[in-house]
N, C-alpha and C positions, 0 to 999 in steps of 0.2 A: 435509434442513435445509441453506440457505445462510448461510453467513459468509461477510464481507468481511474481508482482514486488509491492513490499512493500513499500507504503509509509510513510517517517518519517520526523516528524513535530515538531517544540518547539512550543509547545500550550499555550506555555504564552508568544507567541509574538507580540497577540491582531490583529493580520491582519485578516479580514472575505474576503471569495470571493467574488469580485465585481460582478457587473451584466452581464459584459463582460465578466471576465474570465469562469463563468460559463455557456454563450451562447458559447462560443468557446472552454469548454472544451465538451458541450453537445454536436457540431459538430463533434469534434475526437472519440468521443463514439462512434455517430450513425455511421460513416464514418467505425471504425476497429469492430464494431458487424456487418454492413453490410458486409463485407469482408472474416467475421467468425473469424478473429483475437480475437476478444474479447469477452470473454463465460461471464463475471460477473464483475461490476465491485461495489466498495461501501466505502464510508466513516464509521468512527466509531464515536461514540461518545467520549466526554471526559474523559478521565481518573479519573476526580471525579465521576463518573457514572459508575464505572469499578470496578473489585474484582481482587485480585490475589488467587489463592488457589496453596499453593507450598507443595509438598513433600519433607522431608527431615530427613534421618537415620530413615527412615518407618513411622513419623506421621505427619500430615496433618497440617496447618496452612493455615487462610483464612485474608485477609487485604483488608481493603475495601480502594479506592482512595480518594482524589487523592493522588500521588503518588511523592509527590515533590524531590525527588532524583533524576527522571527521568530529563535528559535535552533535549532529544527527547524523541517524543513515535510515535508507528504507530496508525497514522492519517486513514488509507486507505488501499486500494488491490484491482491490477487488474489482474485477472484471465487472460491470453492469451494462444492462441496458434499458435504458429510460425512452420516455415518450420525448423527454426534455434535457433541456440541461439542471432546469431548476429542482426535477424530479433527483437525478443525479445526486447533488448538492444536498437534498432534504434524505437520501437515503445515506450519503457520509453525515450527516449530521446526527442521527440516530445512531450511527454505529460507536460515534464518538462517545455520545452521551451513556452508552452501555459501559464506558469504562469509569466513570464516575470521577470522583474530586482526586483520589488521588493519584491519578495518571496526568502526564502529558503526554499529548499526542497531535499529531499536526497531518492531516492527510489535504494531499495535493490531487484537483480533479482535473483530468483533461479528457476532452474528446479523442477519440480515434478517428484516424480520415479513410475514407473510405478508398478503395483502388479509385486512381486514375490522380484523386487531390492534390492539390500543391499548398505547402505553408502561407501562409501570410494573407 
């Protein structure tokens, strides 16, 4: 089974990853791609670096960032694949817990549907 677990970020909360968090998030990487849990994983850039192009009553509209309406945005995405859902959820909850107290961070999980799937 693959899950996406999205993560979402207030990017105007001026916090940068320290040195550590990022040696010890590079640990949990290596540790769940050795494992094969983790197929991709990647930060984004900023939403002033970003475009929206929306559809709407059939014609197009294009807005470039940033996006100050948003009070999060996804920051990131870690592709996984788990036996379960609830494996899923125990590997975003680790990931979370690598950032420690003073972060906030909010990652959203959902499966992926395989070809052929329908919603609902």
């Amino acid at each position: 089974m693959r899950f996406l677990s999205i993560v979402r970020i207030d990017e105007n909360s001026g916090l940068q990853p320290s040195p550590k968090l990022m040696a010890d998030m590079g640990t949990l990487m290596e540790e769940l791609t050795r494992e094969g849990k983790l197929i991709n994983t990647a930060g984004l850039t900023p939403t002033a670096e970003g475009t929206r192009i929306r559809l709407s009553g059939g014609k197009l509209s294009v807005v470039d960032g940033p996006f100050t309406e948003a009070k999060e945005v996804i920051g990131g995405y870690a592709l996984l694949e788990t036996a379960s859902r609830e494996e899923a959820l125990e590997i975003t909850k680790r990931f979370l817990r690598v950032h420690g107290d003073e972060w906030n961070v909010e990652c959203e999980v959902r499966q992926l549907m395989t070809h052929g799937e329908t919603c609902g």
